[in-house]
N, C-alpha and C positions, 0 to 999 in steps of 0.2 A: 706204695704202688702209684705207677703216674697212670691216667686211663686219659687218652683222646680218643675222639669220633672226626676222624677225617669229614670235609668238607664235601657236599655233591661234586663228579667229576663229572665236567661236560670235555669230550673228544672226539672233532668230528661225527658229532651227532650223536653219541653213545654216552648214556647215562649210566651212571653206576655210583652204588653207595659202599663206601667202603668204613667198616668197622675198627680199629686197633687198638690193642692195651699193650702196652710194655709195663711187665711185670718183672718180678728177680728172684729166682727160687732157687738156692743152692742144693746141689743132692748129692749127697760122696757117696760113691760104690767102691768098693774094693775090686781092683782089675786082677781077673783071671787069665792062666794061660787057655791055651784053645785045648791043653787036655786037661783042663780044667784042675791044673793043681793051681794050689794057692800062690797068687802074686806079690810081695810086698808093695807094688808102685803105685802109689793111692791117684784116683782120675775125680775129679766132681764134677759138675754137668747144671750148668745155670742156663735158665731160661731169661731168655733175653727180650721175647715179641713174641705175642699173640695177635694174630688177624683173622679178623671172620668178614669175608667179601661178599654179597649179593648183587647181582644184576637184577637191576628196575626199571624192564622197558617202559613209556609210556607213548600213548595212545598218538601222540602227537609228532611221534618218529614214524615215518613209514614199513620200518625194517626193524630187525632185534640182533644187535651183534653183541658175540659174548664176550665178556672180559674174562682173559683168558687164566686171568689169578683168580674166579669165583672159587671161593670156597675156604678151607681153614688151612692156615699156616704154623705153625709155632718155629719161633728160631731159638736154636739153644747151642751155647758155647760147652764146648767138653774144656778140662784142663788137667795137665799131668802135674799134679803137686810136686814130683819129687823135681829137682829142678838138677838133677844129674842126667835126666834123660829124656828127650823129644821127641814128638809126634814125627813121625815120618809119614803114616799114610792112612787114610781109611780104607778098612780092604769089607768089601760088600758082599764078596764071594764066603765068608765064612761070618758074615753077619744075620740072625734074625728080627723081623719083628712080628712079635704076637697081638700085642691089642692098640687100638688107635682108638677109643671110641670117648664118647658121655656118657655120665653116670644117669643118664636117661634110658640109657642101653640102645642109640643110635650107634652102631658100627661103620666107622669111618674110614676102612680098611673096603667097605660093602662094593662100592664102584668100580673099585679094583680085581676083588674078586669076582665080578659080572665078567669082565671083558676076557672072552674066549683066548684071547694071546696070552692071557697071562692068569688064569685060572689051574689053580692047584701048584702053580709054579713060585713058593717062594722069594727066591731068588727075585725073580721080575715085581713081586710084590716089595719086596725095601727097596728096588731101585725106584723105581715109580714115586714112593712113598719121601724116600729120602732125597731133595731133587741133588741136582750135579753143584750146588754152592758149597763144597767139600773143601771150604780154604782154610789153610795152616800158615800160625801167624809168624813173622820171620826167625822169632826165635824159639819155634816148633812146641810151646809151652801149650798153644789155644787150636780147636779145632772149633770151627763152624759149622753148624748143620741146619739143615730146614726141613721138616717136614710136615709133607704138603697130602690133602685130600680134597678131592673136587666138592667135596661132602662137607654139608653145614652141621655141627650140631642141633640138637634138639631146644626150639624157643626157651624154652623152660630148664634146660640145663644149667647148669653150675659150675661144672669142673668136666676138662677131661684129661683122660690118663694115657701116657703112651708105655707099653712094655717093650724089651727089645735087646740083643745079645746084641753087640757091638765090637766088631774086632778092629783092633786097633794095632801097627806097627811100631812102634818104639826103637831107641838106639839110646847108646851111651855114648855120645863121642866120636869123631870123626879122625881120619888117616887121611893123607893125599900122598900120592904116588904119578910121579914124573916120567914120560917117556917120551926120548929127546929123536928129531931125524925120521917121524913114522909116514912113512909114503903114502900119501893122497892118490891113489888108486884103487880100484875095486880088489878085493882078495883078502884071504887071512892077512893080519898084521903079526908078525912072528914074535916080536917085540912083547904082546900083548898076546902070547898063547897061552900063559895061564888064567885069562878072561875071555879066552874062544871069543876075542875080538873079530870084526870083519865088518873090511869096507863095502858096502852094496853100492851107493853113486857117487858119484862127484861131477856137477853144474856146474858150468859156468854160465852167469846172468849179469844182469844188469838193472837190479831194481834199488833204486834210493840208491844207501849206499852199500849195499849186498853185491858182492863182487861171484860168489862162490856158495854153491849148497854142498855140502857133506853128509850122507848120510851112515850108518856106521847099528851093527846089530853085535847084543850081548846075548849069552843064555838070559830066561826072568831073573834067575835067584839072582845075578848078579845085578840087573838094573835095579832089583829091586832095592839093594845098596847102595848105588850113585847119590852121593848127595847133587854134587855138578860139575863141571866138566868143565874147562878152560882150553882153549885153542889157539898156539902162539906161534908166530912168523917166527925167522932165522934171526932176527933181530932182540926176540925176547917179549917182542909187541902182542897184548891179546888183541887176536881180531874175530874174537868170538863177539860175533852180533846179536844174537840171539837163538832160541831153542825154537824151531818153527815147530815141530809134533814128535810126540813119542808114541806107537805104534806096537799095542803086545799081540804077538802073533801067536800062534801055539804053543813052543818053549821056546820063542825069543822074543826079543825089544827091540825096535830101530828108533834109534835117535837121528832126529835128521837138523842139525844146522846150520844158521847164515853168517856166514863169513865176510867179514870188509876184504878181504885180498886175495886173489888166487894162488894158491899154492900148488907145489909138487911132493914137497915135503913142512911137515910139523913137526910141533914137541904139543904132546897131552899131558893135561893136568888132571887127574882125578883126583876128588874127594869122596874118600867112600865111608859110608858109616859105621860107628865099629859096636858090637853084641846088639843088634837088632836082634828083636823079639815080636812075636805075635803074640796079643794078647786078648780076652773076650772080655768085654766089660759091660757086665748087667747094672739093666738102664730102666727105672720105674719113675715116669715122671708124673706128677698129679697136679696138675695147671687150673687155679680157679681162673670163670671168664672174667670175673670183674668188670661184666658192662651193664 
């Protein structure tokens, strides 16, 4: 166990003491489907960072500004052992969590539950809880997770625990599929009717070197299998620049892209994932503070 104690921050007048231990605890859970039959695909769950934050005005600032990380962090990496199949997504809509707290019996879930928006609501309690740093590392083995409470533990504490049902997407393997000549206009693509494709815009701009936005809606179920998507001129050229946002609407997805070149017509490249699965993986972590 490595334990540092961050140095005083002074920024623009505002003081703050910030605590940190990076610890390593591995935890194997056996991943469950979401009807809860048995999964063979083993997940383990390492903690990677503990941070306990305090704000310490003093007397000699005129003002008290909050830093806005005060309170307890823990980061902990997920990973799919079986190396046949990769994370594709954390889905939060079918994720719980039940305890945040110290073995002091300080309830660190508490702050959360106060606030009238999101009282009795679940849902808005893991999102809160688990912030938006949900990265999947490129070769979909490692997932990243933080979770965060405005809430300090108890001085006298020792350890705290997080419980927590965690649904996780999965795939085995990926497909891609070619569709050469697809008109860059708004309307169904006919080409792409068994994906109830459909163009919604097409921009022309001029920013950097973004010549052209495309924007383009699936049903969910199917985005939710897009690995990614390639966008190529008459000449064979990608001039896919990048994915500017993806956008779920009630039962669809717009994907909306920047293109180096204006087109009339493409050829699309999908990658789609092949036996994705949703799975729940029960998650009990017990984190000494070690400070």
């Amino acid at each position: 166990m490595m334990v540092s104690i961050l140095s005083h921050r002074f920024t623009l007048g505002v003081l703050s003491i910030a605590y940190a231990a990076v610890l390593f605890l591995t935890i194997t859970a056996r991943a469950q489907q979401v009807n809860e039959e048995p999964n063979q695909v083993p997940v383990s769950t390492q903690v990677v960072e503990l941070a306990i934050t305090k704000n310490v005005p003093l007397e000699k600032f005129p003002f008290e500004i909050i830093f806005e990380n005060a309170g307890t962090r823990i980061t902990a990496i997920m990973t799919c052992e079986d190396t046949d199949y990769r994370i594709i997504e954390f889905d939060p809509q079918n994720s719980t969590i039940t305890k945040f707290a110290d073995n002091k019996g300080s309830d660190l879930l508490a702050s959360y539950k106060r606030m009238p928006s999101i009282e009795g609501n679940q849902l808005m309690v893991l999102q809160s809880v688990i912030q938006s740093r949900a990265d999947i590392s490129e070769d979909g083995r490692h997932l990243v997770l933080d979770f965060y409470s405005p809430d300090r533990p108890a001085k006298d504490a020792t350890e705290i625990d997080i419980n927590a049902m965690l649904a996780l997407r999965l795939a085995s393997g990926s497909r891609k599929e070619t569709f050469t000549n697809v008109p860059i206009k708004p309307g169904p693509v006919f080409d792409l009717k068994k994906y109830e494709l459909r163009i919604t815009d097409v921009k022309p701009v001029a920013w950097g070197n973004t010549r052209q936005v495309v924007a383009f809606s699936v049903p969910r179920n199917i985005a939710d299998n897009i690995a990614s998507v390639r966008i190529l001129n008459s000449q064979g050229k990608d001039i896919t620049g990048s994915r500017n946002s993806m956008t779920n609407l009630l039962d669809r997805t717009v994907f909306e892209y920047l293109l180096t070149d204006r087109l009339t017509n493409a050829t699309f490249e999908f990658e789609f994932y092949d036996n994705s699965q949703l799975i729940r993986v029960p998650l009990k972590l017990k984190t000494t503070l070690g400070l």
